[in-house]
C-alpha positions as CSV (number, residue, x, y, z in Angstrom):
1,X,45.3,-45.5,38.5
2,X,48.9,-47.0,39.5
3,X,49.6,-49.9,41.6
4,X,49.7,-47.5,45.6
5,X,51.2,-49.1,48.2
6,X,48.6,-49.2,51.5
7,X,47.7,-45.6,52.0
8,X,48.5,-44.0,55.5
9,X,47.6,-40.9,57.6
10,X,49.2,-38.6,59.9
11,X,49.0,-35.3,60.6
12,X,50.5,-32.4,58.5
13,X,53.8,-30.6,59.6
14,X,55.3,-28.0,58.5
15,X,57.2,-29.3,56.0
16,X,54.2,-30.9,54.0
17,X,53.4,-27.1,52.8
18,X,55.4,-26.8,49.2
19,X,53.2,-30.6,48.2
20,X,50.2,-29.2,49.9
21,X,50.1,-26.7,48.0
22,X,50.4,-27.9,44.8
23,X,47.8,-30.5,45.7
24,X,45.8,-28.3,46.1
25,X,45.9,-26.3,42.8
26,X,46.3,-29.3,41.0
27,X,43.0,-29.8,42.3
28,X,41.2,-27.0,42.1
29,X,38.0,-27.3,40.4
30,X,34.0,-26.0,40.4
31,X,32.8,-29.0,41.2
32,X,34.1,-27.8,44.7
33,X,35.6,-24.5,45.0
34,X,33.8,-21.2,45.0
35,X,36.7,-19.3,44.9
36,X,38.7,-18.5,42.0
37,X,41.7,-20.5,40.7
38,X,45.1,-19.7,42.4
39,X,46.9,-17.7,40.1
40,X,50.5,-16.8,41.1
41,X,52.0,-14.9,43.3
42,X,50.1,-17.9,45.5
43,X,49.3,-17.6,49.2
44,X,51.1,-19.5,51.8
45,X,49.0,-22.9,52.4
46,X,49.4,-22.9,55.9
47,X,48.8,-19.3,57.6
48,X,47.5,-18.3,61.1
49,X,43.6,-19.6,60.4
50,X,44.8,-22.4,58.9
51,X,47.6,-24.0,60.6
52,X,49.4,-27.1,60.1
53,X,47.3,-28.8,63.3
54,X,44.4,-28.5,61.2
55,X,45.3,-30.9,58.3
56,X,45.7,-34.4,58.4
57,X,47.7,-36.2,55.1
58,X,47.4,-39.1,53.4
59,X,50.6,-41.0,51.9
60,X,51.4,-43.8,49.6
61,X,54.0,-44.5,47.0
62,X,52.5,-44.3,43.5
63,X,55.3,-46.2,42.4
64,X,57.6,-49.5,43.2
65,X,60.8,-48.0,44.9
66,X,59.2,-44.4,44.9
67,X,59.2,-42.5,47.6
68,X,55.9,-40.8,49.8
69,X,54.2,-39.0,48.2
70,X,51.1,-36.8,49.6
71,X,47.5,-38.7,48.3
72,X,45.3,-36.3,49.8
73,X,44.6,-34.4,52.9
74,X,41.7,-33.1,55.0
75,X,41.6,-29.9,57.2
76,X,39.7,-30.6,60.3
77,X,38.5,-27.4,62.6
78,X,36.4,-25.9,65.1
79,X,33.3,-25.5,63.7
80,X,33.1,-21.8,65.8
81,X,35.4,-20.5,68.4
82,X,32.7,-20.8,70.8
83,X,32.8,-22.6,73.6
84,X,29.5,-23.3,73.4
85,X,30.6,-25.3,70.2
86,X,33.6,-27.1,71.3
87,X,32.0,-30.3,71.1
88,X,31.9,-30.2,67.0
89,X,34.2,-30.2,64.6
90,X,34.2,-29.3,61.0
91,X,35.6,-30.6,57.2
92,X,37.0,-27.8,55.9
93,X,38.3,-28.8,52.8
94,X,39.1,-32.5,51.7
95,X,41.6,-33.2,48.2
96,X,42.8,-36.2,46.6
97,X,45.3,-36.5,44.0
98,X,44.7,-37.3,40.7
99,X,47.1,-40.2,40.5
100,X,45.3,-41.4,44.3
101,X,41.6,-41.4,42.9
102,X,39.6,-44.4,43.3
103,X,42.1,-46.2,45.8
104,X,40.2,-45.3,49.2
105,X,42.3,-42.2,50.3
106,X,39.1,-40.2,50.9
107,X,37.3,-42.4,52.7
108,X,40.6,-43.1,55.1
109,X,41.2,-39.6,55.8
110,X,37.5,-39.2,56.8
111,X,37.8,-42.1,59.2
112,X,41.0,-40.8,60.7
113,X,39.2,-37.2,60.9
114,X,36.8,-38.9,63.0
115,X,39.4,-40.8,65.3
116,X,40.7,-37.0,65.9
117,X,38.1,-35.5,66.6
118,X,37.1,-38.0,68.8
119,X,40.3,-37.4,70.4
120,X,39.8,-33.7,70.6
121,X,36.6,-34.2,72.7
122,X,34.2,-33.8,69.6
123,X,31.1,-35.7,69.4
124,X,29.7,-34.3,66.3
125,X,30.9,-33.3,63.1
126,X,30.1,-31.1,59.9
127,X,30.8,-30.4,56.4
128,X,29.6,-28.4,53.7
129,X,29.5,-29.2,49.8
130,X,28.3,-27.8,46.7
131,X,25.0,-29.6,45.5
132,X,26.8,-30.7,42.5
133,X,29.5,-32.5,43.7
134,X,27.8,-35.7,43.9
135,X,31.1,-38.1,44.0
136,X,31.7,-36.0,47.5
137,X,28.1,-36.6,48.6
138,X,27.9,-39.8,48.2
139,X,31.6,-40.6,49.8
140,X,29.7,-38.5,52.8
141,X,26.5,-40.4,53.0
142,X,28.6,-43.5,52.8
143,X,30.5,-42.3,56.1
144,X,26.9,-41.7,57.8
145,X,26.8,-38.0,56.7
146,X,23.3,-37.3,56.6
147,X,22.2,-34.0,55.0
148,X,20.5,-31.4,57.9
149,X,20.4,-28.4,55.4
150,X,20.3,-26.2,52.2
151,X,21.5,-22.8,51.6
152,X,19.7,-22.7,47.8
153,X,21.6,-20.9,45.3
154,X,24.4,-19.9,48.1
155,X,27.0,-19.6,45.0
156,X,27.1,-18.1,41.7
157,X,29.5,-20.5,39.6
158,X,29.9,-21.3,35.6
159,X,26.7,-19.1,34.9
160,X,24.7,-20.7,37.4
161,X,23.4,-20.7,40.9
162,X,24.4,-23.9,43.0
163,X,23.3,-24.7,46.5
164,X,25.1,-25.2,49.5
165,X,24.7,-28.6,51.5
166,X,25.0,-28.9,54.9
167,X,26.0,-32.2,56.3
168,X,26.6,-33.6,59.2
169,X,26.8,-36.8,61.7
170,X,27.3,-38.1,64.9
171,X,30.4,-39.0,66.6
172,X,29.5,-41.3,69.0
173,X,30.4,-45.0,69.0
174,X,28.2,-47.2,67.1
C-alpha cells in the first residue's frame, strides 16, 4: 500500500460519476457481487434509484503532490419506501480501492454513514453480505454489526450456493 494522506468523506456529486464508476468495476468481485461483471456498453453509476445523495466518498492522495483521488465510497438508503420504515437506513454497496486497502477507508465511511443517518432521523441501520466475505463481516462486527439473519443458499455463485447475511445495529448513542 502507498504512503495516503489522512483519508476524508463527503458526500458524492455529480461529478464523482466517471471515478465511481470505474471504482466500481475495478472492484468487482464474487466475494461480493451476485451480479455479473460489467461488460461494456456500461450503465450510468448514478441513475434515478441510485442517485448521487445516496453515496458518500472517501478521498486521499495516494501520492506526495497527487491530487484526490476517490478511496472508496458507501451508498446509504432507505431500507423501504415505507413510512413505516423511515427510521432505518441501509448499506447498499460499500468499495474500496485497491491502492486504499488496509489504510482505514472502510471503517471511516461506515462511521460517517452512521453520522448521516443519524442526521437523517435514522436510528437503526442494515446491511447485507455474502457469507463468504469474511474481511466485510468482520469490518461489520467490528462496527457493532451483529448478525439478526440468514437467507441459506440465497445465491448461486462459482458452482456453489452461498448464503446471504443479514446484519444490522443500533444507532443510538452509546
Amino acid at each position: 500500500m502507498a504512503a495516503l494522506s489522512p483519508l476524508s468523506v463527503r458526500p458524492a456529486t455529480p461529478a464523482d460519476e466517471a471515478e465511481l464508476a470505474e471504482l466500481d468495476r475495478s472492484t468487482w468481485s464474487t466475494l461480493h457481487a451476485v451480479l455479473p461483471p460489467p461488460v461494456p456498453p456500461y450503465e450510468p453509476f448514478f441513475g434515478e434509484r441510485h442517485p448521487p445523495e445516496e453515496f458518500l466518498v472517501a478521498e486521499a492522495v495516494e501520492s506526495a503532490g497527487g491530487a484526490p483521488r476517490v478511496a472508496g465510497y458507501l451508498r446509504l438508503a432507505a431500507a423501504t419506501p415505507l413510512a413505516s420504515n423511515a427510521h432505518v437506513r441501509q448499506i447498499r454497496g460499500l468499495a474500496v480501492a485497491t491502492w486504499a486497502r488496509g489504510a482505514g477507508a472502510g471503517r471511516l465511511l461506515l462511521r460517517a454513514a452512521f453520522d448521516e443517518a443519524r442526521r437523517l432521523g435514522a436510528n437503526r441501520i442494515t446491511l447485507r453480505v455474502l457469507a463468504h466475505n469474511e474481511p466485510a463481516r468482520a469490518l461489520y462486527a467490528s462496527e457493532g454489526f451483529a448478525v439478526e439473519g440468514v437467507f441459506p443458499g440465497e445465491f448461486f455463485l462459482n458452482g456453489r450456493y452461498v448464503d446471504d447475511v443479514c446484519m444490522g445495529r443500533s444507532l443510538d448513542p452509546a
